[in-house]
C-alpha positions as a printed Julia matrix, in Angstrom:
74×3 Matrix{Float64}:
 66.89  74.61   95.23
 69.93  76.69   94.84
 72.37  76.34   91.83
 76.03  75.03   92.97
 78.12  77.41   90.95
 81.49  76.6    92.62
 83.05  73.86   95.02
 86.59  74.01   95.93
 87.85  70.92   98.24
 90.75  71.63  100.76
 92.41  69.01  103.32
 93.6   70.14  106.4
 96.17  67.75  108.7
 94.1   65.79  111.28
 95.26  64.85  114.84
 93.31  61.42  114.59
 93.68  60.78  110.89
 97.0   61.76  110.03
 97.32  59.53  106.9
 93.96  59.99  104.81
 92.46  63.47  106.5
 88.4   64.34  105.29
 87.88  66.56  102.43
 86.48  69.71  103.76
 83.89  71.15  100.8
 83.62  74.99  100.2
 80.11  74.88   98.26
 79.1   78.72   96.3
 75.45  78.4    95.28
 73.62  81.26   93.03
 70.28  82.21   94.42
 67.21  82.26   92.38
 67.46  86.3    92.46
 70.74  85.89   91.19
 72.49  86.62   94.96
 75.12  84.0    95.97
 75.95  82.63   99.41
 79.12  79.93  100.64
 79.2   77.26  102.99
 81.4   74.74  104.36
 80.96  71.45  105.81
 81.71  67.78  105.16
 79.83  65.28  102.43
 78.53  65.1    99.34
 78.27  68.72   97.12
 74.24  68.99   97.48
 74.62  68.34  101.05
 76.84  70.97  102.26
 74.95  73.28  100.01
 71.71  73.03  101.96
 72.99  72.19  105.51
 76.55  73.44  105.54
 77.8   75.98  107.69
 77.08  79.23  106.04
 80.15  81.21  105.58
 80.15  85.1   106.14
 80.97  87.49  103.04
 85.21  88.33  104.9
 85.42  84.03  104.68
 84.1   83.03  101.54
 85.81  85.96   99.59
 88.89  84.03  100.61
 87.88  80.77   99.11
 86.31  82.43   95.88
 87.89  85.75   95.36
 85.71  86.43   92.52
 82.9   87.38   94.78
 81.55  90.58   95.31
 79.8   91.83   98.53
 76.97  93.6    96.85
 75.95  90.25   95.39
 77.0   88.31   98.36
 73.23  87.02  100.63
 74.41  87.34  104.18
């Protein structure tokens, strides 16, 4: 199982519900070689890490500037 290293939690206005939108999770995980990958999704931390949409290296550096592409699984 990967390592979460990183989760940043963003709200974004909803069209259906505009008083209490869902947290969207940005999850960074480490790799066991010491890679890292993003994803993005809704639910718990572990979930999104394993089934979340898998963000591409141009996305995720947004959300966790800190990365660097050499490191970065894609």
């Amino acid at each position: 199982m990967n390592k979460i290293v990183a989760v940043e939690r963003r709200t974004y206005p909803c069209q259906f519900m505009p008083e209490d939108p869902p947290a969207t999770l940005f999850v960074l995980v480490e790799g066991m070689i010491g890679d890292y990958a993003a994803y993005v999704g809704h639910g718990r931390e572990d979930w999104v890490s394993r089934f979340g949409h898998k963000l591409s290296y141009d996305e995720a550096v947004q959300v966790f500037p800190g990365l660097t592409k050499e490191k970065y699984r894609t």
